[in-house]
C-alpha positions as CSV (number, residue, x, y, z in Angstrom):
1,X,100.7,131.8,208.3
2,X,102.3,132.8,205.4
3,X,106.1,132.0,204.6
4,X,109.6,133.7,204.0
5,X,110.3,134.8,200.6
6,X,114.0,133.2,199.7
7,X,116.3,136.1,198.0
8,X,115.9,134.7,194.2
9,X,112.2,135.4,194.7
10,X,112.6,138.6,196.1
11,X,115.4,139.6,193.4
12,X,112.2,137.7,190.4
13,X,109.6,140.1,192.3
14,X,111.6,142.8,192.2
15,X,113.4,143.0,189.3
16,X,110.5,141.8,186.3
17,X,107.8,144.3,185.9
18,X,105.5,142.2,184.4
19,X,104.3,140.3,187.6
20,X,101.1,140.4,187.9
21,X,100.5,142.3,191.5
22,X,97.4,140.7,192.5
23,X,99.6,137.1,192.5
24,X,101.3,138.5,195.0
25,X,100.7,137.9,198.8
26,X,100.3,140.8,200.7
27,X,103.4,141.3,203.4
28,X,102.1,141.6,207.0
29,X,103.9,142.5,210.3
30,X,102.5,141.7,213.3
31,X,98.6,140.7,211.6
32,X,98.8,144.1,210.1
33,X,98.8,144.1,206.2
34,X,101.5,146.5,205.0
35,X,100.3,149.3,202.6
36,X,102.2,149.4,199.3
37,X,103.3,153.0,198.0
38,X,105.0,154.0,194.5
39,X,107.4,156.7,196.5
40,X,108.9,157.1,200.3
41,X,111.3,158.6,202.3
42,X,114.3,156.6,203.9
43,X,116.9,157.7,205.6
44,X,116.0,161.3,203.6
45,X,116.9,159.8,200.1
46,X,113.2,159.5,198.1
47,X,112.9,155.5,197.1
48,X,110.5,155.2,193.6
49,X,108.5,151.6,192.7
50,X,110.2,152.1,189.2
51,X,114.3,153.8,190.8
52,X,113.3,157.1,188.9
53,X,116.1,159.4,191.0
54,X,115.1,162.8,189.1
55,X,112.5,163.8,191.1
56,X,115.2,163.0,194.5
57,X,117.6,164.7,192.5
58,X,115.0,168.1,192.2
59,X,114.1,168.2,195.7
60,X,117.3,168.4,197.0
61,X,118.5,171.2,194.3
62,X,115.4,173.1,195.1
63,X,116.1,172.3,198.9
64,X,119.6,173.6,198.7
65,X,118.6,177.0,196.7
66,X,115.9,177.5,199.5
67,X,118.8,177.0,202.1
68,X,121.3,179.6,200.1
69,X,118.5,182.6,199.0
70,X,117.3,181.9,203.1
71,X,120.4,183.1,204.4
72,X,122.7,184.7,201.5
73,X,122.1,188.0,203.3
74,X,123.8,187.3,206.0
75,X,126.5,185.7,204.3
């Protein structure tokens, strides 16, 4: 069984990027190994491995322009 990270090593894991990964212990739910991922979605707001926000910031300008050019005619 593996154990409960306390929050200073989640903040160290977190927050140094010289860790090496394969120290780490993989995180499992339910006997299922999670897969780790440098980019998601949550709640619709993209989440980046390194907090990079420019590439959340272009998707939602180029979401809004689609939105406005989609229906500016019938505005």
């Amino acid at each position: 069984p593996g154990r409960i990270s306390t929050p200073a090593e989640v903040h160290e894991r977190r927050g140094s990027k010289d860790v090496d990964p394969s120290s780490l212990t993989p995180l499992a739910v339910d006997g299922d190994d999670l897969e780790e991922v440098s980019e998601f979605v949550y709640l619709g707001s993209l989440v980046t491995a390194d907090n990079d926000t420019s590439k959340e910031i272009r998707t939602r300008i180029f979401g809004g322009n689609r939105t406005y050019f989609g229906i500016r005619k019938t505005i």
